[in-house]
Each structure stands twice: as C-alpha cells, then as structure tokens.
ROKE-226038 format. One record per residue: chain; residue in three letters; z, x, y of N, C-alpha, C in turn; residue number from 0. Coordinates in steps of 0.2 Angstrom, whole numbers, plus 2048, in hexadecimal, padded with zeros to 3 digits. Layout:
N
+----+-----+------+------+------+-------+-------+-------+------+------+------+-----+
: ch :  aa : n_c3 : n_c1 : n_c2 : ca_c3 : ca_c1 : ca_c2 : c_c3 : c_c1 : c_c2 :   i :
+----+-----+------+------+------+-------+-------+-------+------+------+------+-----+
:  A : ala :    Z :    X :    Y :     Z :     X :     Y :    Z :    X :    Y : NUM :
...
+----+-----+------+------+------+-------+-------+-------+------+------+------+-----+
REM end
This chain:
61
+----+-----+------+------+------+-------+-------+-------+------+------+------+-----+
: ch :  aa : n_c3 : n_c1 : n_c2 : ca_c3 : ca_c1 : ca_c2 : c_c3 : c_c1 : c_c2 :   i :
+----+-----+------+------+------+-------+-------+-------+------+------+------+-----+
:  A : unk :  364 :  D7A :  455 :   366 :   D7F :   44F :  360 :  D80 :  44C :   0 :
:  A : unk :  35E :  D86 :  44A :   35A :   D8A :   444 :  35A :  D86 :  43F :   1 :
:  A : unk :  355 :  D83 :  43B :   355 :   D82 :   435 :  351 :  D88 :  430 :   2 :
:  A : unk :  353 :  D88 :  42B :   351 :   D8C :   426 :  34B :  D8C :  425 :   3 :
:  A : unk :  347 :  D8F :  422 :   342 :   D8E :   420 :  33E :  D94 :  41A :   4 :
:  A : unk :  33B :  D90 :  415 :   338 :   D94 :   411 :  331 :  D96 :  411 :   5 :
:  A : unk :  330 :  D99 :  416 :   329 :   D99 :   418 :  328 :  D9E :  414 :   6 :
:  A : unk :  32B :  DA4 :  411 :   328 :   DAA :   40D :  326 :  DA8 :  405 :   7 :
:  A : unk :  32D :  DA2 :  404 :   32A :   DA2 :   3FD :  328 :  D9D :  3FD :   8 :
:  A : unk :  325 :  D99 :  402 :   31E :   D94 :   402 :  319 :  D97 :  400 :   9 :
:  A : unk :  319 :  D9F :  404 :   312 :   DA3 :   405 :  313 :  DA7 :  3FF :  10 :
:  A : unk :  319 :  DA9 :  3FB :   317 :   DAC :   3F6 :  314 :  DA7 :  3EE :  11 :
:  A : unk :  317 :  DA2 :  3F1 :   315 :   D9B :   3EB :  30E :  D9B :  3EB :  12 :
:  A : unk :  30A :  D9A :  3F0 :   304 :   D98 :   3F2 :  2FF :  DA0 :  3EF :  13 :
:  A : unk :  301 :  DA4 :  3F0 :   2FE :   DAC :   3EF :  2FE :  DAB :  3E8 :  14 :
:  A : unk :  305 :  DAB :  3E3 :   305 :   DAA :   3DC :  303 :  DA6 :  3D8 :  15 :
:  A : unk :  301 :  D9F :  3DB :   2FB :   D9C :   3D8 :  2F4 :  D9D :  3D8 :  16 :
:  A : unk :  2F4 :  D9E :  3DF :   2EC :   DA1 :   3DF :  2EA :  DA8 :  3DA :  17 :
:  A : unk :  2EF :  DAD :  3DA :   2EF :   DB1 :   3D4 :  2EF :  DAF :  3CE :  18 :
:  A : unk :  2F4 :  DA9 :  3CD :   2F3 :   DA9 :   3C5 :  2EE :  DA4 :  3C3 :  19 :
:  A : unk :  2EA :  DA0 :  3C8 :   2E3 :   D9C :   3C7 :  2DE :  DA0 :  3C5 :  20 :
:  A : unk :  2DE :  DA6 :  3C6 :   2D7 :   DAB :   3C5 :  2DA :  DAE :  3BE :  21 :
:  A : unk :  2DF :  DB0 :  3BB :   2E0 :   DB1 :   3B6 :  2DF :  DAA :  3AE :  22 :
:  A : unk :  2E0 :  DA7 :  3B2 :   2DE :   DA1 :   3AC :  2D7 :  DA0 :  3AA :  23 :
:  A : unk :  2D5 :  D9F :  3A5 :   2CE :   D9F :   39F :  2C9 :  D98 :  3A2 :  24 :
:  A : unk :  2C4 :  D9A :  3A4 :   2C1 :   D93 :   3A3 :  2C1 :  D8D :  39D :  25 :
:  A : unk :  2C3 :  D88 :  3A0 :   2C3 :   D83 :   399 :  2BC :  D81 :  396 :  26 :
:  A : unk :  2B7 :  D84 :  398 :   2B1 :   D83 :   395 :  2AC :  D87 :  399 :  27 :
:  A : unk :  2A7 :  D87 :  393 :   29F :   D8E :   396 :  29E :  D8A :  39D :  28 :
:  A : unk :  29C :  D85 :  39B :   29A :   D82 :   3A4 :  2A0 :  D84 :  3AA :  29 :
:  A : unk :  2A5 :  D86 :  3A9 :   2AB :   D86 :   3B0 :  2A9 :  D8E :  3AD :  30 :
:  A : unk :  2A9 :  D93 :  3AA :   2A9 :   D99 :   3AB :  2A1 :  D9C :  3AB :  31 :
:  A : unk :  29C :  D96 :  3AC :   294 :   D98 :   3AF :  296 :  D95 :  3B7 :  32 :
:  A : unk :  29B :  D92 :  3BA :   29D :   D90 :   3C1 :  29F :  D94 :  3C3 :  33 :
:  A : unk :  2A3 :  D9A :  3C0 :   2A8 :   D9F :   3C2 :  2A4 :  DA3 :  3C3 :  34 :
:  A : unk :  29F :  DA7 :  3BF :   29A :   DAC :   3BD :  297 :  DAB :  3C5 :  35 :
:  A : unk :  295 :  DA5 :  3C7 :   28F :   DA2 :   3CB :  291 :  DA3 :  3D2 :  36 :
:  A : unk :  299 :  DA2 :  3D0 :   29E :   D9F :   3DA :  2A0 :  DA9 :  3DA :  37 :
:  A : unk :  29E :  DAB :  3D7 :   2A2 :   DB4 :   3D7 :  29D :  DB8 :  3DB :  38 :
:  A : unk :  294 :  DB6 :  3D8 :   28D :   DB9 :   3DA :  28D :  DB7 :  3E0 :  39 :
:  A : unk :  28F :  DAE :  3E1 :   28B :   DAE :   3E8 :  291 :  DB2 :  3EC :  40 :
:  A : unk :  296 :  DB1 :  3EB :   29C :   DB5 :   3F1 :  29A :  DBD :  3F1 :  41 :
:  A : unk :  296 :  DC2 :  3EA :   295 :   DC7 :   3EA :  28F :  DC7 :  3ED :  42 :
:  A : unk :  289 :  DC4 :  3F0 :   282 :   DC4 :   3F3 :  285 :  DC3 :  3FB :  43 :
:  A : unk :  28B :  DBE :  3FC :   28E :   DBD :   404 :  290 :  DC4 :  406 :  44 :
:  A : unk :  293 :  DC7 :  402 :   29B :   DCC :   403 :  293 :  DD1 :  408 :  45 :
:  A : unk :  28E :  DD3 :  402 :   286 :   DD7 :   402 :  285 :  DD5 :  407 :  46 :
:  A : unk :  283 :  DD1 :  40A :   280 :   DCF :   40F :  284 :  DD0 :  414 :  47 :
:  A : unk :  288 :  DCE :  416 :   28D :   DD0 :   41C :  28F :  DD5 :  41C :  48 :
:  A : unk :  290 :  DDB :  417 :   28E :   DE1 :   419 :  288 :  DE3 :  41B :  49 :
:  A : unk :  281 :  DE3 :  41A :   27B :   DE4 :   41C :  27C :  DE1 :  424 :  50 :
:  A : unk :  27C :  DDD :  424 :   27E :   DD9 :   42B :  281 :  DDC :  431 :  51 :
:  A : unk :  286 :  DDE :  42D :   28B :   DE1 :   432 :  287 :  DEB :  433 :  52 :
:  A : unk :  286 :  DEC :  42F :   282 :   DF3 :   42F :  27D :  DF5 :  434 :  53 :
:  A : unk :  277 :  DED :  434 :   273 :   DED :   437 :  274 :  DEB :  43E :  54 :
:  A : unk :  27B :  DE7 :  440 :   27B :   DE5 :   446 :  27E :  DEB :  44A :  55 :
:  A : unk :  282 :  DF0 :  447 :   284 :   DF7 :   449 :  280 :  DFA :  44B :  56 :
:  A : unk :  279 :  DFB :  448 :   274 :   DFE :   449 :  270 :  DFD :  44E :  57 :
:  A : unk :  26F :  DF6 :  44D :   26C :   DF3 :   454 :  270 :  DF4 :  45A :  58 :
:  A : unk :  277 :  DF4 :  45A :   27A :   DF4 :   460 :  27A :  DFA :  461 :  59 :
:  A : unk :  27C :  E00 :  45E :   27A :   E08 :   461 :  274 :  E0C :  461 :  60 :
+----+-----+------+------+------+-------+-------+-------+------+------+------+-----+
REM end
C-alpha cells in the first residue's frame, strides 16, 4: 500500500524559513558586519566564476 506523504509541504516548510531567516534584523553590528562580509565574499565567488567560465569558453574555442 502507498503511503502518504508530505514531501511538497516539507519543501515548501524548508523554502519559507530560509525566506523568512533573510528577512529578520541582525541582533547586533557584529552579526550584521558577518552578513555584509558572508554577502561580498559570495559576491567575489558569484565574479569569479563568471570570469572563469568566460575564459574557459575562450580558451576552448
């Protein structure tokens, strides 16, 4: 027998915390100088992997 399963509102449970975790305020300058910090380096990786992927196009044609 099939049992049931809530697999969609597992994943929609999981997706609206991760949403509403970004919307809440740091509880202090040090956790929002952590947030500034964890943003840049993801915004220097995001750069770089584009770069990356640009030049490896380049070289491959």
């Amino acid at each position: 027998m099939i049992k049931p399963t809530n697999t969609d509102k597992e994943q929609l449970d999981i997706f609206l915390k991760q949403v509403m975790s970004h919307w809440q305020k740091p509880a202090s300058i040090f956790d929002s100088y952590t947030t500034q910090r964890q943003k840049m380096m993801l915004d220097r990786l995001r750069l770089q992997a584009q770069i990356m992927l640009i030049v490896g196009l380049a070289v491959i044609g």
